[in-house]
C-alpha positions in Angstrom: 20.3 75.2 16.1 20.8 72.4 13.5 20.0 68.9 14.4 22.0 65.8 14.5 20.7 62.8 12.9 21.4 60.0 15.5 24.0 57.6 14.0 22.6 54.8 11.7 19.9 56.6 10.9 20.3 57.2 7.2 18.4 57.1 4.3 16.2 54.0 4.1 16.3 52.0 1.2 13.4 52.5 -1.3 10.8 49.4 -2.5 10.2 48.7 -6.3 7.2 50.6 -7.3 4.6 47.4 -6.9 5.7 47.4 -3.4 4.4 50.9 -2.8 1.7 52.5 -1.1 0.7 55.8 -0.2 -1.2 55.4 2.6 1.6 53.5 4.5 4.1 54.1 5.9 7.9 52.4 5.2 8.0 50.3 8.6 4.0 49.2 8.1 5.2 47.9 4.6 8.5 46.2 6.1 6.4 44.4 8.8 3.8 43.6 6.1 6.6 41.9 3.9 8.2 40.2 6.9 4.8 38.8 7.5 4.1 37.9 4.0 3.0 34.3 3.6 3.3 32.0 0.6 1.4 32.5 -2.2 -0.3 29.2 -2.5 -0.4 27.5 -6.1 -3.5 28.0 -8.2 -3.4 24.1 -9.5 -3.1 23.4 -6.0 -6.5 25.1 -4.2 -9.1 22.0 -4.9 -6.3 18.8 -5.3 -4.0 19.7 -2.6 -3.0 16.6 -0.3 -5.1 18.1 2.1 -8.2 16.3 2.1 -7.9 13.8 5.2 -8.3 10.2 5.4 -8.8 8.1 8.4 -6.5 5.6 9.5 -9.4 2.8 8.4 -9.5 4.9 5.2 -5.9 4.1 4.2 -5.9 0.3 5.2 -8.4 0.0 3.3 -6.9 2.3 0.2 -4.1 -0.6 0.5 -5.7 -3.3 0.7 -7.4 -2.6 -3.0 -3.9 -1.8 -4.3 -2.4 -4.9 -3.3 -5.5 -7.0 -4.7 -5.0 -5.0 -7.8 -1.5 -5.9 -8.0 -1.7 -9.3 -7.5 -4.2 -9.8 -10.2 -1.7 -8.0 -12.5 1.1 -10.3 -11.0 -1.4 -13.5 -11.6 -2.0 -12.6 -15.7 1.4 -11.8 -16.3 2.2 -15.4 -14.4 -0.3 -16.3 -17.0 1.4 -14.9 -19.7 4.7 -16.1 -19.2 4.0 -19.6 -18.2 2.7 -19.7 -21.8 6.7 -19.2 -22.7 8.2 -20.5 -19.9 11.0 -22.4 -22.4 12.0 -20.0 -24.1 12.3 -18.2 -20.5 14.6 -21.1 -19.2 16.8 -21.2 -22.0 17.0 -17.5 -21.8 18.1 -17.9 -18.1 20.3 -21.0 -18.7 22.5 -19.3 -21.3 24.8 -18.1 -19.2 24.9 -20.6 -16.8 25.3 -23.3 -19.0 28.2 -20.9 -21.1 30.6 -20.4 -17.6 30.8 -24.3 -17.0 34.0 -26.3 -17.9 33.5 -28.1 -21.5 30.8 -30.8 -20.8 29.6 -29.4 -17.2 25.7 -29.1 -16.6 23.9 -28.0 -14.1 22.1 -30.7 -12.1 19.5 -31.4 -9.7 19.0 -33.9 -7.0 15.0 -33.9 -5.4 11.9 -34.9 -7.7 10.4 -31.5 -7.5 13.2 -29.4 -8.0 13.3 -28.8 -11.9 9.5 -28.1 -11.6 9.7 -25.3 -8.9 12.2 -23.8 -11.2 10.1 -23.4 -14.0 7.1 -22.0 -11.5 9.8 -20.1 -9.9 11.0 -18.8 -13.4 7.4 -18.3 -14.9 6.2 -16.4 -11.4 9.9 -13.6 -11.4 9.2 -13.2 -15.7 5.1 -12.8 -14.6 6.3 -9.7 -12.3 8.0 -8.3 -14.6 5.5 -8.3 -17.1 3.4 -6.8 -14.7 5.5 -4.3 -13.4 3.9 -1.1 -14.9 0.9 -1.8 -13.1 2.1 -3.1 -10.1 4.2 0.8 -9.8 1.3 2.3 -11.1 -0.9 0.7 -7.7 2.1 2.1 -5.4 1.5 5.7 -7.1 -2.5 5.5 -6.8 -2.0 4.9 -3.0 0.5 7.5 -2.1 -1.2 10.0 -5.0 -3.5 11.1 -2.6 -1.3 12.7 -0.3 0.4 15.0 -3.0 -0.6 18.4 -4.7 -2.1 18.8 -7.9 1.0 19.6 -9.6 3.0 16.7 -8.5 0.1 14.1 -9.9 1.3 14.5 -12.7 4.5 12.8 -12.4 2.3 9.7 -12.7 3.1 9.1 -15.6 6.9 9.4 -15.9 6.8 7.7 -12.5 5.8 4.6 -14.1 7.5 4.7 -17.0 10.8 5.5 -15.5 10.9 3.2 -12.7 9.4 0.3 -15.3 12.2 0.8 -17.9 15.1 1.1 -15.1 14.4 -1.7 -13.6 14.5 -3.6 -17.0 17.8 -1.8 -17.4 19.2 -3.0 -14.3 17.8 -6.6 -14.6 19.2 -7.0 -18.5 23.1 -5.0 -16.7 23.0 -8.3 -14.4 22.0 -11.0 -16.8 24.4 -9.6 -19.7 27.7 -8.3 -17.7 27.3 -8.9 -13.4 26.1 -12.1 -13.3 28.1 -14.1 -15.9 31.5 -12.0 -14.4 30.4 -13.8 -10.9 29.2 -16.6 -12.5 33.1 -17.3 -14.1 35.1 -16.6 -10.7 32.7 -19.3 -9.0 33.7 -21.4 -11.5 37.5 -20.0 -11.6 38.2 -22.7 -8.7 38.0 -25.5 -10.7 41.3 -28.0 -10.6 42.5 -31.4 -11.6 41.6 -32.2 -7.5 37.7 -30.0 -8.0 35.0 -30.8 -10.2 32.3 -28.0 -10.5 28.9 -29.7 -10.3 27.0 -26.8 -9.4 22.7 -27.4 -8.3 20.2 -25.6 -10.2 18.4 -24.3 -7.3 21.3 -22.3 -5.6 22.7 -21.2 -8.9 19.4 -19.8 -10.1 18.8 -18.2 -6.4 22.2 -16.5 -7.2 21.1 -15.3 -10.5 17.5 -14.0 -8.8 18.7 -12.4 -6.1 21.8 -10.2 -8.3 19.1 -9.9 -10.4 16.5 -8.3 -8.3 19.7 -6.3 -6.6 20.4 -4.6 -9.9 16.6 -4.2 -11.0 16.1 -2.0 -7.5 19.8 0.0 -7.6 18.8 1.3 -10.7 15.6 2.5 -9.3 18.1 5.3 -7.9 17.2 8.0 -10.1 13.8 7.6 -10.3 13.8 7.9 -6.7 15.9 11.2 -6.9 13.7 13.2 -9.8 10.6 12.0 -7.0 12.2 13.7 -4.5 13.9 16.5 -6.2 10.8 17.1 -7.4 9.1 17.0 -3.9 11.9 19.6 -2.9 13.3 17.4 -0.3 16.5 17.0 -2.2 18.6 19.3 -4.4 21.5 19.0 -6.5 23.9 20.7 -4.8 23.2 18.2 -1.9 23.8 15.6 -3.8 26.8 17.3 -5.1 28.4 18.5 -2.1 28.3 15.1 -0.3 29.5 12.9 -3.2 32.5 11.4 -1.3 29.9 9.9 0.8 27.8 8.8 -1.3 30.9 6.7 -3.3 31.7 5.2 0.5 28.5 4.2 0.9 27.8 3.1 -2.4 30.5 0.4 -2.0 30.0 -0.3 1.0 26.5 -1.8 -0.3 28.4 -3.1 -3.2 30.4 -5.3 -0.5 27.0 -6.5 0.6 25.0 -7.4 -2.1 28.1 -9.1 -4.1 28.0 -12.6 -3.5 31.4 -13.1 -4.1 34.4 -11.3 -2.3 36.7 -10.3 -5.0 37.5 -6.6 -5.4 36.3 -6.9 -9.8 32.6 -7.9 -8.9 32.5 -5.5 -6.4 34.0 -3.0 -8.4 31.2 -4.4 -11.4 28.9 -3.6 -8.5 29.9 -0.5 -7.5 30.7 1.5 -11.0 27.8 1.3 -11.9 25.8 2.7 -9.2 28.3 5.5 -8.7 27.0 6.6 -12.6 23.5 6.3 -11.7 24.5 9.5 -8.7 25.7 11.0 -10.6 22.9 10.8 -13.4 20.7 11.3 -10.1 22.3 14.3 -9.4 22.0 15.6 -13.3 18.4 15.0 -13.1 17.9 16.6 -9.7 19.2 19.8 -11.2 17.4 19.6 -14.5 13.7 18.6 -12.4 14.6 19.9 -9.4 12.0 22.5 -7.6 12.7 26.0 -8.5 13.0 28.6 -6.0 10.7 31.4 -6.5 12.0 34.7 -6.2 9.3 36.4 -4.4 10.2 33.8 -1.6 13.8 36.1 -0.9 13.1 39.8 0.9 16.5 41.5 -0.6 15.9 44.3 1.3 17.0 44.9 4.8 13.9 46.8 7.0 16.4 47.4 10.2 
């Protein structure tokens, strides 16, 4: 009498050859695959993140970072106190270029032109020491990550030194003097434009620092594609999004409400996504292949 073969039950699919093994059976090796853990990375085995640190431990990692970065911040004060002149009439250029013919800036307490030269000679001082200031904030969180991504140290503070530059010389060259003219825009035979020194240089600072941080975006994105917490075709699938938003904090940090600066604002972040998302793709974290199980063991 010839047998039926119960339906389903067909010919099983048959494992590459380093898969094989004679002594086991095909449903032993299917479990064993199924079961299959990560291979862990060689450079990872002695500097993983996993050596633990108290709670005590950590405050007191941060508390040598931050004295460590405000001794950098305090010579680089140093430093550019020794030019703050050359500093102020760097600042003052435009300023002084968006006033009617004759205008100047003024100010009105005793003390005010001298806290703008500390002021100046203290924001010029960070910047000078802004390479090791980034390079205290990746000692403090470097011992937390694997062997592999230490070494992103270096490009870390590189990158996020020269973007911020970048975004800090896009203000002072094309934001701020754009804002700086539609201020001054209102300007009639019945309005005279005496503008303070203070407020106008807290205006310039604070665009400024906006620009110097929102470039900092894809420097934040290689970190974390890196990481594998974000991937390009994230990035790419929820652009839309990402240009709402993106204006949305334009309209926020834009001191004044006319649809150019925010636009000035806005453009300019929406290239840095999609740079971000370029950069994602190109240092993104591969997916190894032994990770997939093609085969299908029911």
């Amino acid at each position: 009498m010839a047998l039926v073969p119960f339906p389903g039950q067909g010919p099983k699919p048959e494992l590459p050859a380093h898969d094989r093994d004679p002594d086991l059976d095909f449903r032993t090796v299917g479990n064993r695959l199924l079961n299959r853990e990560r291979s862990p990375d060689p450079e990872d085995d002695d500097e993983s993140g996993a050596a633990k640190m108290s709670f005590l431990e950590h405050l007191d990692e941060l508390r040598k970072r931050i004295v460590w970065a405000c001794i950098s911040i305090a010579i680089g004060f140093v430093i550019a106190f020794a030019f703050v002149q050359h500093i102020f009439d760097f600042v003052m250029k435009p300023l002084q270029a968006g006033l009617p013919p004759g205008g100047k800036l003024v100010y009105t307490e005793p003390t005010e032109a001298f806290v703008l030269y500390i002021t100046m000679a203290f924001i010029a001082g960070l910047i000078i020491a802004l390479p090791l200031v980034m390079a205290q904030v990746w000692l403090f969180i470097a011992p937390g990550l694997y062997a592999h991504e230490k070494k992103l140290a270096i490009p870390f503070v590189v990158m996020s030194s020269l973007c911020f530059v970048a975004g800090a010389a896009f203000s002072h060259f094309v934001v701020f003097p754009m804002t700086w003219k539609f201020f001054v825009s209102f300007t009639s035979d019945y309005l005279q434009f005496m503008p303070r020194i203070e407020p106008a240089f807290d205006l310039y600072i604070k665009m400024l620092l906006a620009m110097g941080l929102v470039f900092q975006m894809p420097v934040i994105v290689v970190f974390l594609a890196r990481m594998g917490m974000v991937t390009a075709g994230f990035m790419w699938t929820h652009t839309k999004y990402a240009i709402l938003i993106i204006f949305i904090v334009a309209a926020v940090i834009t001191p004044s409400g006319d649809m150019w600066n925010q636009s000035a604002m806005a453009l300019p972040m929406i290239g840095l996504y999609l740079i971000s998302i370029v950069l994602a793709w190109i240092f993104g974290k591969k997916k190894k292949r032994n990770e997939d199980i093609p085969y299908d063991l029911e």
